[in-house]
C-alpha positions as CSV (number, residue, x, y, z in Angstrom):
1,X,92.8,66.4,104.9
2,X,89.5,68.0,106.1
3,X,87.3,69.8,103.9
4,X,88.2,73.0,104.9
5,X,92.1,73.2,104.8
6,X,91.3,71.5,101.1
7,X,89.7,74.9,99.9
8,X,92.6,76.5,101.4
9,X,95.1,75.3,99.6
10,X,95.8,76.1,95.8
11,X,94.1,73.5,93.7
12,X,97.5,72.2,91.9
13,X,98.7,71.2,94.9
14,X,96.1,69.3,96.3
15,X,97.0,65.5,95.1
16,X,100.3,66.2,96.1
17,X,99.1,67.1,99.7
18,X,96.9,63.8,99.5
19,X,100.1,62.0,99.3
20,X,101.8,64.1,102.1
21,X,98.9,64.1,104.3
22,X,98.6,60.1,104.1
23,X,99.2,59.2,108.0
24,X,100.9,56.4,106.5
25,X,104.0,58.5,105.7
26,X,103.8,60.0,108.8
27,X,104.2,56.6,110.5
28,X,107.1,55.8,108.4
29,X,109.2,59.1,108.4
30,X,110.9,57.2,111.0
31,X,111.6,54.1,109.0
32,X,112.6,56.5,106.1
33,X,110.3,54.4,103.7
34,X,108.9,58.0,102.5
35,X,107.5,57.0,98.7
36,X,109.8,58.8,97.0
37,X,108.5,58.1,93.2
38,X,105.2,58.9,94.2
39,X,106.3,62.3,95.5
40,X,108.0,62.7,92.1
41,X,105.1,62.0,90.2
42,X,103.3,64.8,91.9
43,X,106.2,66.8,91.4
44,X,106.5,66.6,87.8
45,X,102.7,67.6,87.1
46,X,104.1,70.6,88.5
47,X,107.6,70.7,86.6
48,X,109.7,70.5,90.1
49,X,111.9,67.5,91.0
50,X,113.2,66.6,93.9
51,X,117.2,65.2,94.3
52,X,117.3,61.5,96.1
53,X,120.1,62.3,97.5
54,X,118.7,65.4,99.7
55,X,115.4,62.9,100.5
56,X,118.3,60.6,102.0
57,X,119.9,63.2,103.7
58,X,116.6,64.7,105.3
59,X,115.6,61.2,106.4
60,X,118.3,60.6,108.0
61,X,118.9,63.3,109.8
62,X,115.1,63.1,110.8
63,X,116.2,59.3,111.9
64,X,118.5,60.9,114.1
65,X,116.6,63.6,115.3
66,X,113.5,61.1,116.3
67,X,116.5,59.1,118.1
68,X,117.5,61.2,120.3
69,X,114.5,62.3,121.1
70,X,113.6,59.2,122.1
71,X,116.6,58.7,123.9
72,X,114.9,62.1,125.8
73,X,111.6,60.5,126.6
74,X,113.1,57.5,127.7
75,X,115.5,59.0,130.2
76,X,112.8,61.5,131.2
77,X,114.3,64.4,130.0
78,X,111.5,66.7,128.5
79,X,112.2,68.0,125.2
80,X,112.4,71.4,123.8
81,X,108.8,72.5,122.5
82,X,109.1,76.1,121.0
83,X,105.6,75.6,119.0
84,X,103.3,78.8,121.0
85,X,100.4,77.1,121.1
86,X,101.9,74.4,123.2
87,X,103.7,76.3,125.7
88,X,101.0,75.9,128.5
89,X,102.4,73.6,131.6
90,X,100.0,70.5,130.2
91,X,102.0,69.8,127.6
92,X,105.3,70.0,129.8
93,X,104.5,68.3,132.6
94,X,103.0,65.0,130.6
95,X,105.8,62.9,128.9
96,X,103.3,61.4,126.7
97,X,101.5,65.2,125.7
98,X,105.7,66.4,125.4
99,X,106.8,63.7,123.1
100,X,103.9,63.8,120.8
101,X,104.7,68.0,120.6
102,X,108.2,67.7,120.0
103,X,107.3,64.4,117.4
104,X,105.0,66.9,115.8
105,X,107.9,69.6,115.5
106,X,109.8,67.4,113.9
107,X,108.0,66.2,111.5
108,X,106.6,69.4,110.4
109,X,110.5,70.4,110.4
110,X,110.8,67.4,108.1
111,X,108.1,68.2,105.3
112,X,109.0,72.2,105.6
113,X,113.1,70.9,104.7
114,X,111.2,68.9,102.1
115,X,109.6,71.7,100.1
116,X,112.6,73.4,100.4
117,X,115.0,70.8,98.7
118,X,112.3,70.8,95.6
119,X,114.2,72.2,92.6
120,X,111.8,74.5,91.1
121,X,110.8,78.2,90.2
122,X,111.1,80.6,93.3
123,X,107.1,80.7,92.9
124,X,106.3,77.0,92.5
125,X,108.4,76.6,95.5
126,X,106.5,79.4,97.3
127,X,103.2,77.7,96.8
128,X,104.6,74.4,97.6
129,X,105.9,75.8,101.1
130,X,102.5,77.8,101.8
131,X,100.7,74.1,100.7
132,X,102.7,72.2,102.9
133,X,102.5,74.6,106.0
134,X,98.8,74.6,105.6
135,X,98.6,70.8,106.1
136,X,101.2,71.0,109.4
137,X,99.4,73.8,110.9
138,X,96.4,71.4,110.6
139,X,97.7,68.3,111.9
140,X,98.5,70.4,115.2
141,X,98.1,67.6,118.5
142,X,96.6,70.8,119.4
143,X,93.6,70.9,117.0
144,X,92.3,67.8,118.3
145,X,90.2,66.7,121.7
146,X,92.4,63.3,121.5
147,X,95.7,65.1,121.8
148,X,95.6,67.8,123.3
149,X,95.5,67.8,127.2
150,X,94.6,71.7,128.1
151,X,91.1,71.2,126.6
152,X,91.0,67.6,127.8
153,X,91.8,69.1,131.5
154,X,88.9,71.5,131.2
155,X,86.3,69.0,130.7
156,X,87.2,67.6,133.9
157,X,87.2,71.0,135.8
158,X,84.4,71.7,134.3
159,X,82.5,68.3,134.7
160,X,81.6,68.5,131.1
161,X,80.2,71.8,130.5
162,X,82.9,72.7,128.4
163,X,82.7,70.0,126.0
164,X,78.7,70.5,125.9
165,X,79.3,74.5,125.1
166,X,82.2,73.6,122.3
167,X,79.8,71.3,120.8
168,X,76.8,73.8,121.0
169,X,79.2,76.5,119.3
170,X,80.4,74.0,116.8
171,X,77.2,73.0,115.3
172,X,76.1,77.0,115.5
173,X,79.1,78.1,113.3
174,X,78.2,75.3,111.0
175,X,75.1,76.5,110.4
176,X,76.2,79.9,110.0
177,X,79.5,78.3,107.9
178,X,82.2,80.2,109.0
179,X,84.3,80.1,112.6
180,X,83.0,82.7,115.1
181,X,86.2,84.9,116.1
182,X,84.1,87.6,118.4
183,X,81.1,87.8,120.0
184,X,78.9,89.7,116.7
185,X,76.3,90.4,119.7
186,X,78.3,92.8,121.2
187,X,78.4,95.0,118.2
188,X,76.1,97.0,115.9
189,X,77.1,99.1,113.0
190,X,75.9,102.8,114.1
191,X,75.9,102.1,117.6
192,X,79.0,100.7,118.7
193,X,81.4,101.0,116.0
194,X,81.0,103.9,113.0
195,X,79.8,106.1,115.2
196,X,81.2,109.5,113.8
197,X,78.5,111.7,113.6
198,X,78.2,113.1,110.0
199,X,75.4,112.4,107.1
200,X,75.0,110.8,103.8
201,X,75.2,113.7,100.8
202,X,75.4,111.6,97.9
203,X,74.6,108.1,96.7
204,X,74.9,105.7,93.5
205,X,74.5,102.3,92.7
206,X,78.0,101.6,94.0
207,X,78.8,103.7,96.8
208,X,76.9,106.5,99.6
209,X,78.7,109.4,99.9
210,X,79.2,110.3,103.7
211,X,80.1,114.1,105.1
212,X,81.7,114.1,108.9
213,X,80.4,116.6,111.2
214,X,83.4,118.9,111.7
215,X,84.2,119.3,115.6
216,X,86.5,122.6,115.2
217,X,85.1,126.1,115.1
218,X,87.3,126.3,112.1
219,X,88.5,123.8,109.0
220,X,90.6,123.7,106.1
221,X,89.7,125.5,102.9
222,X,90.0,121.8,101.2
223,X,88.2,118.7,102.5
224,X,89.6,115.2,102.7
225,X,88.1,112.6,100.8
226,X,88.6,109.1,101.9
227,X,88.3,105.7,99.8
228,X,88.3,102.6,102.1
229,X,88.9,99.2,100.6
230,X,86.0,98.1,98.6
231,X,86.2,94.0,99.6
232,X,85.4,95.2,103.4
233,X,83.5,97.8,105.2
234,X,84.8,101.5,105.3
235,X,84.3,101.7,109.3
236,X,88.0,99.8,110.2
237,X,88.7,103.6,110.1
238,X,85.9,104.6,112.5
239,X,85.8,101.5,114.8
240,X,85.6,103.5,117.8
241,X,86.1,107.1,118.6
242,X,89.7,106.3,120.8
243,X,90.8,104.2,117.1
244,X,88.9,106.4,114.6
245,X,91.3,107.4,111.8
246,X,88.1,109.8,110.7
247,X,87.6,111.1,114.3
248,X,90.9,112.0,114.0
249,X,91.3,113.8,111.0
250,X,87.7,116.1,112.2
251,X,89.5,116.5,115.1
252,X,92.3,118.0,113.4
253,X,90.2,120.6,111.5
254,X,89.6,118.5,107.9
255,X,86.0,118.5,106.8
256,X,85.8,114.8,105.8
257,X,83.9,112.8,103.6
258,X,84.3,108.9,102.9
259,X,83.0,106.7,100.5
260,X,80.6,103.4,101.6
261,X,80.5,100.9,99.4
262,X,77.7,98.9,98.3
263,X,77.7,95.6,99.5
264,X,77.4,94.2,96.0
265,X,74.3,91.7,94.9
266,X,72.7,90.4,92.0
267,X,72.2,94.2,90.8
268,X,75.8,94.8,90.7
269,X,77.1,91.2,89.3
270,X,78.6,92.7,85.9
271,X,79.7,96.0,87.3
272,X,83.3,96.4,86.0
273,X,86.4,98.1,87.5
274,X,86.4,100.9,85.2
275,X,82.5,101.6,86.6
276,X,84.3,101.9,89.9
277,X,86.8,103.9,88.9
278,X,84.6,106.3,87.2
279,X,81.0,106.3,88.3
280,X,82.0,106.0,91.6
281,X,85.5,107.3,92.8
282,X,85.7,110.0,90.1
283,X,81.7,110.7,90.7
284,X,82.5,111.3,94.7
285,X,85.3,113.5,93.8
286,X,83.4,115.9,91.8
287,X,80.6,115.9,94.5
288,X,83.5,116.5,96.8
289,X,84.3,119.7,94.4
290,X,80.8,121.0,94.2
291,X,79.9,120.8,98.2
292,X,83.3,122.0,99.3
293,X,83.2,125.0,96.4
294,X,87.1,123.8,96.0
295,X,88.9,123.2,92.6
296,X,91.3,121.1,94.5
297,X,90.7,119.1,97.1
298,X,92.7,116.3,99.4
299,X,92.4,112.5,99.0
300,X,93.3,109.3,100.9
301,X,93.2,106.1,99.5
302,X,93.6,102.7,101.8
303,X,94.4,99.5,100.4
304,X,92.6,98.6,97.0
305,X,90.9,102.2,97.8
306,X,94.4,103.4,97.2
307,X,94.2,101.6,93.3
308,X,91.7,102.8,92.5
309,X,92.2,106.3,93.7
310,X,94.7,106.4,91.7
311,X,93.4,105.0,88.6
312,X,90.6,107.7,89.0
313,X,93.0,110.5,89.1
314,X,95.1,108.6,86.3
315,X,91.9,109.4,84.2
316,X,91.2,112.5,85.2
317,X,94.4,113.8,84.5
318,X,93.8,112.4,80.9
319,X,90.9,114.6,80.6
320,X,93.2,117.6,81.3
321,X,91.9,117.5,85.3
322,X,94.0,117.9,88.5
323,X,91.6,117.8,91.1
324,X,93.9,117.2,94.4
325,X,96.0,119.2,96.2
326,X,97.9,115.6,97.9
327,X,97.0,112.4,97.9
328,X,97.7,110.1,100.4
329,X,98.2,105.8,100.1
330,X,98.4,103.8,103.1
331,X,99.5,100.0,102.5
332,X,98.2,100.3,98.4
333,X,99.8,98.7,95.5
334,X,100.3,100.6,92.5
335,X,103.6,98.1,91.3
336,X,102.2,95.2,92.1
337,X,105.9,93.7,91.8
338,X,105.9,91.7,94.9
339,X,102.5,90.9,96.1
340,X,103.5,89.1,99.5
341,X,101.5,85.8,100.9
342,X,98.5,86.4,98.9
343,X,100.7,85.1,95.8
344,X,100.3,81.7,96.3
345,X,96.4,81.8,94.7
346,X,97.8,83.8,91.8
347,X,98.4,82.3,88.5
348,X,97.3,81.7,85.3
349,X,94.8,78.8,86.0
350,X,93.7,80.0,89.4
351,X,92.8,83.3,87.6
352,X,91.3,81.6,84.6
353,X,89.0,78.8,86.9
354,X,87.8,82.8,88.2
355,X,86.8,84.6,85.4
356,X,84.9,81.0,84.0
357,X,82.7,81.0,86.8
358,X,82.1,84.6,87.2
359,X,84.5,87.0,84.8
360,X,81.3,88.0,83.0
361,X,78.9,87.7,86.0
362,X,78.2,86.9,88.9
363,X,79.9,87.7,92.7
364,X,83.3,87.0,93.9
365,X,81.5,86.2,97.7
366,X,82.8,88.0,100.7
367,X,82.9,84.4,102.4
368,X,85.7,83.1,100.0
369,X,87.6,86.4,100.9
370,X,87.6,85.6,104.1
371,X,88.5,82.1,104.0
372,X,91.3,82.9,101.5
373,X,92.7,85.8,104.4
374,X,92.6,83.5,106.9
375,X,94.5,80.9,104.9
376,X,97.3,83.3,105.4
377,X,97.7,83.2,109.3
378,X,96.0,80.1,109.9
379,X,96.9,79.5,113.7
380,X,96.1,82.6,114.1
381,X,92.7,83.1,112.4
382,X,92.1,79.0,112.3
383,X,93.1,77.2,114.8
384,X,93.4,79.2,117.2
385,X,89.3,79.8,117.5
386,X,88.9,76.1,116.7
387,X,91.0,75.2,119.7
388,X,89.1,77.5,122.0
389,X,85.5,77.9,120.8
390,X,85.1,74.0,120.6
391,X,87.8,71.8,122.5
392,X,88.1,74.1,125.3
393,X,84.4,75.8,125.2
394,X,85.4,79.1,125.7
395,X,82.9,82.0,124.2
396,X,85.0,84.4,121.9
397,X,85.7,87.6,123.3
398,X,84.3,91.2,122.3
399,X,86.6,92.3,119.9
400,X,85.9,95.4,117.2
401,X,88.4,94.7,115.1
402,X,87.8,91.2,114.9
403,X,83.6,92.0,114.6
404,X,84.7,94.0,111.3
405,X,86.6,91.4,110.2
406,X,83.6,89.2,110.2
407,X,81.3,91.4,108.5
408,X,82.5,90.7,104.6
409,X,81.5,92.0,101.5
410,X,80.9,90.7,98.2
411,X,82.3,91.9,94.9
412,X,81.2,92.0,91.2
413,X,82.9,89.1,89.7
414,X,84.0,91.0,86.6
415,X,85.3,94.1,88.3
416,X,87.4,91.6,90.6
417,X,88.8,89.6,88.0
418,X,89.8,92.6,86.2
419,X,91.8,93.8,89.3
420,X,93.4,89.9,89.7
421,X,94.5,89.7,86.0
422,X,95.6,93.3,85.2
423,X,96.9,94.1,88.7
424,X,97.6,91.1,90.6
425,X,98.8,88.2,87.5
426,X,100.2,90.5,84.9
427,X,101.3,93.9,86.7
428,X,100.2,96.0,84.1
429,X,98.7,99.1,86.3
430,X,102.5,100.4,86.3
431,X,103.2,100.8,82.3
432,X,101.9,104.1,81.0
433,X,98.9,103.3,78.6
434,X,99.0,99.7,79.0
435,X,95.6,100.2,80.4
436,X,92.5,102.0,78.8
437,X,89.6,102.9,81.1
438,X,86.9,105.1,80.2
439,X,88.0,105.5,76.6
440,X,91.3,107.0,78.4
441,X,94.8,105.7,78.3
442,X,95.7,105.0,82.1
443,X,99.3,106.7,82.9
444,X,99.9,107.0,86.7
445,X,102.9,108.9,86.1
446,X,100.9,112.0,84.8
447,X,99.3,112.0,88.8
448,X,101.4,115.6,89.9
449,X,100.3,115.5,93.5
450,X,102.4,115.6,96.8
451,X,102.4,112.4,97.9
452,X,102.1,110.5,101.6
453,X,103.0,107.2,101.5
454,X,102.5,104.9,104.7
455,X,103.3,101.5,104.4
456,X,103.4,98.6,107.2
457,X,106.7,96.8,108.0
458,X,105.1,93.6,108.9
459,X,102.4,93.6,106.2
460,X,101.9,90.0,104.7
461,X,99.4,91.2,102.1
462,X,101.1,94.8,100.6
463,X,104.8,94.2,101.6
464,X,106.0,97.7,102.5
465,X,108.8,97.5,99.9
466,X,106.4,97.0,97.0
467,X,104.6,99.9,98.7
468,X,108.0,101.9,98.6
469,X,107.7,101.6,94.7
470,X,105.0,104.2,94.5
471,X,107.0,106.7,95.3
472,X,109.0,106.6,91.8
473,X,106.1,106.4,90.0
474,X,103.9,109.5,91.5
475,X,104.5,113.1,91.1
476,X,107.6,112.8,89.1
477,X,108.0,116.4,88.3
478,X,108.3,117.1,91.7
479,X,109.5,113.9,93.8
480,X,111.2,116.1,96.5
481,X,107.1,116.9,98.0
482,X,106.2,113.3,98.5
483,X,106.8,111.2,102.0
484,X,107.1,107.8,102.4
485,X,106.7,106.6,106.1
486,X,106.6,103.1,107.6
487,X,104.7,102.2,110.2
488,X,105.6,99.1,112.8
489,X,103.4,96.2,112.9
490,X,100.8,94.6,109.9
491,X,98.2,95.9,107.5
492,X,95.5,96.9,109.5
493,X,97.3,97.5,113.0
494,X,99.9,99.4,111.4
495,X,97.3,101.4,110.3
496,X,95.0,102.0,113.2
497,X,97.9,103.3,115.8
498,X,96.0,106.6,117.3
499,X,98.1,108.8,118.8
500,X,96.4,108.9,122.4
501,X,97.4,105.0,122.2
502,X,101.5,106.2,122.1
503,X,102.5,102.4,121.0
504,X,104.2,101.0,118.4
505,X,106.6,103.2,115.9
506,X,107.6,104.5,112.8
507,X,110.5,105.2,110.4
508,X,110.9,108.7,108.3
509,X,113.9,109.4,105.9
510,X,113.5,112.4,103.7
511,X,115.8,111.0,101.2
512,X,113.7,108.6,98.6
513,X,115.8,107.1,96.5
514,X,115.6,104.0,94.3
515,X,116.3,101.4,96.6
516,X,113.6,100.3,99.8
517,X,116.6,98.6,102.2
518,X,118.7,101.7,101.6
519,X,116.0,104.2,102.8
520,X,115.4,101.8,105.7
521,X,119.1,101.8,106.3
522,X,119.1,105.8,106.4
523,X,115.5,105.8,108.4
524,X,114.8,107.3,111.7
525,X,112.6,105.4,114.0
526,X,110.3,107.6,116.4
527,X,108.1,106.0,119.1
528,X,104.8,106.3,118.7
529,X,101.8,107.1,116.2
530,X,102.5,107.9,112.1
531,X,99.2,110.0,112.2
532,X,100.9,113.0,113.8
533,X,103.5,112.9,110.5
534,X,100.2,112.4,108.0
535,X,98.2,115.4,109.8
536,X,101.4,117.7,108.9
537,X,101.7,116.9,105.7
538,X,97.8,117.5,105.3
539,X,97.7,120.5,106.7
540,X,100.3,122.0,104.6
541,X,98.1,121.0,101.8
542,X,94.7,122.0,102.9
543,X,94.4,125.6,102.4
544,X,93.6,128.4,104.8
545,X,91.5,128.1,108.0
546,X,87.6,128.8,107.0
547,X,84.4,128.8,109.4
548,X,83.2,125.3,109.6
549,X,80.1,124.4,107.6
550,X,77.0,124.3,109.7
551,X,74.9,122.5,107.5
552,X,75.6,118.8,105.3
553,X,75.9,119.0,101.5
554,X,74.5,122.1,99.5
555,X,71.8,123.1,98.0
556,X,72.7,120.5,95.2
557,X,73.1,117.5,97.1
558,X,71.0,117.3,100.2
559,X,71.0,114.8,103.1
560,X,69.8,111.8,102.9
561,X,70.2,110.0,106.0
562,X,72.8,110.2,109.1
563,X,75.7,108.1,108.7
564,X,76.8,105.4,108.8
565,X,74.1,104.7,105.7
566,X,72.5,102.0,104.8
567,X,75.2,100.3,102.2
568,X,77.2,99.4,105.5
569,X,74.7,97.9,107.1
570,X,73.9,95.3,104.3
571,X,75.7,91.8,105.6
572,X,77.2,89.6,102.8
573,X,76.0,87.1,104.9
């Protein structure tokens, strides 16, 4: 196993994988002289076992399976290969290229069947699965210049100059230690992606405060505050103006105004997450308050910004405040009850080897984000570039999306680990006064807002029914003003759907009950964008129609530079 896919997978599981990742067993799956009571030593150091009898059965229905198709190579009969990455001609039209695919299904059909039949927790046997995947999606024939015959073809048609440029963009990205997925040339933060005009009003150690230039004669009485994910930058909501979430909202008469966060370095390395809570998403609020003139004013929180939006006005409304007219989640936990892929680096010792190396100080590094993503959708994010940037030569493609992907951020180490243990490991955001931030007991269910709720139906990292579980927990007095919407597609593209774009859909049901499938059962589906839904609900919450400010800030809290700011500029890397 490489280097790479070894930091990818949990450590627990990585002597295991040494055993499964031996090519030795590969070449005997065939012979069915898999060692068993190795495997079960593994195993037990992770109290699973595994039943004899299902090893038999597997093997031999694997020993069948590799019969016949053998019987198919011999007879020239091309076998079935269903694996995407192998579906060009090359691979087809090759016996040799088609039986080492289908081989390579098989055996990853084997060792997938294998994790299954371990008799263990439903989460040891989720982390054994993701383990086990991790090592097939690596030993792709794909992934290699030996084995795979597309990238092997373009040498030739190219008389080498692919294999010179693949090797040329290796060694680059190895100096720069991470896989290029766009051309980062193309883009410049400012320029070509958050390009809303609008200027910074506020700033803190933790965050710049940034006020959109309105593009309507008139606005809202009450602004929109927005607070992006902190563990990547805020612009993913202004990538462009045809996919700008912000554009959008000016465009429908909101006077907005986003938090950017710092890009956190040594200065920040034992900020906590009650400081970003409190000196930063409570802080903005107020500022919010005193530019705007409003006692009330509109909030959106995205992701992680969603948390801790919340948490802030958790704490307010301890201190007797009620600052927001409606808030609005899209893809946030608040019940962290199921918390998708991303579960399979959560546990006790995972969380424990973190807060060693930097629960008191120190940086949780935008890289290891990143690398732990990717993890998640490895052909996708992986392999895929490794296959095309260095067997096959090919330069990646301008992509925004992918360019903000790229661009990381780091985190305090504290402040993360408080969010893994509290939110992630022990769930404990949900229970009224569990939590104490601020000298306040923490008690989501005293947040009386009217509530949007937008959550993706293909989302690997917020599942949308755990997002579904925020709507019994918010604005109980009044349940019948808050909306829950899903959105087609995953976190961030279910997210980004402007309307202009008229793809994808979404699903409305007015009646919010206790239970996620039976809402979906009831649900209407509507082509097209959720934003049109969101700016409804918004507007009814925004006040009357004012004269648009002609001027940033007040007399309090002056401009300090056009946006985008500095803080997004700073690169992790």
């Amino acid at each position: 196993m490489n280097k790479q896919n070894k930091q990818n997978v949990p450590p627990v599981f990585s002597a295991w994988l040494e055993q499964l990742s031996d090519p030795k067993i590969w070449q005997s799956l065939p012979a069915g002289k898999l060692d068993l009571h190795v495997v079960q030593q593994q195993l037990g150091g992770l109290g699973a076992t595994l039943d004899p009898a299902d090893v038999m059965r597997l093997q031999q229905d694997y020993a069948d399976q590799f019969a016949g198709l053998w019987q198919s190579a011999l007879s020239a009969n091309p076998p079935a290969i269903t694996d995407r990455r192998m579906a060009a001609e090359a691979w087809h039209s090759n016996p040799f290229y088609a039986f080492q695919a289908a081989a390579y299904q098989l055996n990853g059909r084997f060792l997938m069947a294998l994790a299954d039949s371990v008799k263990a927790s439903e989460k040891i046997k989720q982390k054994l699965r993701f383990a086990v995947q991790q090592m097939v999606d690596a030993l792709s024939p794909a992934n290699f210049l030996v084995t795979n015959p597309e990238a092997q073809q373009k040498i030739i048609d190219t008389k080498g100059e692919s294999l010179t440029r693949g090797i040329t963009q290796l060694l680059a990205d190895l100096q720069r230690g991470k896989i290029s997925q766009t051309d980062e040339s193309a883009f410049e933060v400012g320029k070509d992606v958050a390009t809303s005009e609008g200027a910074v009003v506020f700033e803190n150690a933790f965050f710049q405060l940034i006020q959109y230039k309105p593009l309507t004669k008139t606005v809202h009485a009450r602004p929109l505050l927005i607070v992006p994910p902190c563990i990547n930058k805020f612009y993913i909501l202004d990538l462009q103006p045809q996919n700008s979430l912000v554009r959008y909202a000016v465009e429908q008469g909101n006077t907005v105004f986003l938090i950017s966060w710092r890009n956190a370095d040594a200065s920040l390395e034992h900020a906590t997450w009650e400081q970003y809570v409190d000196d930063a998403v409570v802080r903005a609020i107020h500022v919010v308050q005193e530019i705007s003139g409003q006692d009330q004013i509109n909030a959106l929180g995205f992701c992680v910004g969603g948390t801790l939006l919340s948490c802030a006005l958790a704490l307010l409304a301890a201190r007797g405040e009620k600052p927001v007219s409606s808030l609005t989640l899209l893809t946030a936990f608040l019940d962290f009850v199921d918390t998708g892929a991303i579960d399979v680096y959560i546990d006790e010792m995972q969380i424990k080897m973190r807060e060693q190396a930097i629960g008191e100080h120190g940086l949780m590094a935008g890289r290891d984000f990143s690398s732990a993503f990717s993890s998640l959708r490895p052909n996708d994010l992986i392999w895929n570039y490794v296959e095309s940037n260095y067997l096959k030569g090919e330069a990646p493609a301008a992509f925004d999306l992918l360019y903000w992907n790229a661009d990381s951020t780091n985190l305090p180490g504290p402040m993360f680990c408080y969010y893994l243990r509290n939110m992630y490991l022990e769930n404990a955001l949900k229970t009224p006064g569990k939590l104490t931030m601020a000298g306040e007991k923490i008690d989501l269910h005293k947040i009386a807002a009217p509530t949007f709720i937008f959550a993706s139906r293909e989302d690997h990292i917020v599942p949308w029914q755990s997002a579904y579980v925020s709507t019994a927990i918010l604005n109980q007095k009044k349940p019948g003003s808050n909306r829950f919407v899903l959105g087609a597609s995953g976190h961030i593209a279910g997210v980004i759907n402007p309307p202009a774009k008229n793809k994808r859909s979404y699903w409305t049901n007015d009646d919010i009950g206790p239970d996620a499938q039976a809402w979906f059962d009831g649900a209407t589906e509507h082509p097209g964008s959720w934003w049109t839904e969101w700016s409804a609900f918004l507007a009814s919450h925004a006040g009357k129609k004012v004269a648009a400010p002609r001027v940033f800030g007040n007399k309090t809290h002056q401009p300090i530079e056009p946006a985008p700011g500095r803080y997004v500029k700073v690169r992790a890397d």
